[in-house]
C-alpha positions in Angstrom: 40.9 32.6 -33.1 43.9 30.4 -33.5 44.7 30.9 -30.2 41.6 29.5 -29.4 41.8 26.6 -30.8 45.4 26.2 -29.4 44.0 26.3 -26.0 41.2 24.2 -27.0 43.9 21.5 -28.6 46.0 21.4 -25.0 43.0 21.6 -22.8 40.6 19.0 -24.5 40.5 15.9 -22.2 40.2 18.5 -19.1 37.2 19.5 -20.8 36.0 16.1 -22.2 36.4 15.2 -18.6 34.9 18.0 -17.6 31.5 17.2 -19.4 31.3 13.4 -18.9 31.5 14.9 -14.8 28.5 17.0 -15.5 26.3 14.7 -17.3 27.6 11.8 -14.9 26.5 14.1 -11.8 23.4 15.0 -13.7 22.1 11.2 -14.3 23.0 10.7 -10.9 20.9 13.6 -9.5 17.9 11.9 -11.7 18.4 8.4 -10.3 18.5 9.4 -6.8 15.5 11.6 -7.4 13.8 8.8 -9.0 14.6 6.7 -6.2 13.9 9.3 -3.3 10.2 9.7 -5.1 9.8 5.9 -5.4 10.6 5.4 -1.9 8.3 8.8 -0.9 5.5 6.7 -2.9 6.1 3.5 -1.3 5.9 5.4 2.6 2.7 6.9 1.6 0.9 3.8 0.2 1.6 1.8 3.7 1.0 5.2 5.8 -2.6 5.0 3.3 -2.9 1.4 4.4 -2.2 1.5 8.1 -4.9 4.2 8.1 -7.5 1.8 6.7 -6.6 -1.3 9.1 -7.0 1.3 12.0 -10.3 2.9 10.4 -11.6 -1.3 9.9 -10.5 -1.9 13.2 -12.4 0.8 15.4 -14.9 1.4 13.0 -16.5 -1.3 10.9 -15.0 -4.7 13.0 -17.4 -3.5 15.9 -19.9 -3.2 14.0 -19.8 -6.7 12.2 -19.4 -8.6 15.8 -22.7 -7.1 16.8 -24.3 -7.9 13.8 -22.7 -11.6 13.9 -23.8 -12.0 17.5 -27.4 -11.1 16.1 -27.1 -13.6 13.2 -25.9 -16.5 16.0 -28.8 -15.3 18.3 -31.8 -15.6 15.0 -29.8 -19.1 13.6 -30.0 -20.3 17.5 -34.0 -19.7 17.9 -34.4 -21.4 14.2 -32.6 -24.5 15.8 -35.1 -24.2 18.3 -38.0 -23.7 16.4 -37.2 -26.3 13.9 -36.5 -28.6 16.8 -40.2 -28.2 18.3 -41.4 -28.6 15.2 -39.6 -32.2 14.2 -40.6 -33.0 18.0 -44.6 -32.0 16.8 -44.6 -34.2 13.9 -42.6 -36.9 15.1 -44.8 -37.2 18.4 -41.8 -36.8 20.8 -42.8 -33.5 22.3 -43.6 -33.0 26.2 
């Protein structure tokens, strides 16, 4: 046992040094995890989000134009209406 502790007397700062490697190598390993997941997290959220710009874009922007055009087509024949009838009360129709 004394031998033991002889060795561990003349090799103590090889293995101090030893375990401050380790547990530097360690933390290391979690931050560049940490970093390879937030990055893996960040790729997916815009890959999520180009998805829905190209789903709004050939889907649903289609969709609203036709409905607009209809909208422009009904608010044109109320101008009209409403014009034949200020023309009706006002006396200024043909």
């Amino acid at each position: 046992m004394q031998a033991f502790f002889q060795w561990l007397g003349q090799n103590w700062p090889f293995i101090g040094g030893l375990c401050t490697a380790v547990y530097l190598v360690i933390k290391l390993g979690q931050f560049f995890t940490a970093l390879v997941v937030e990055v893996s997290s960040v790729v997916s959220r815009f890959k999520a989000a180009e998805l829905t710009l190209n789903a709004l874009a050939t889907n649903h922007l289609p969709h609203l134009q036709v409905e607009l055009e209809k909208t422009n087509e009904t608010m044109l024949s109320m101008d009209q209406t409403l014009k034949k009838i200020l023309a009706h009360e006002t006396g200024d129709y043909e």
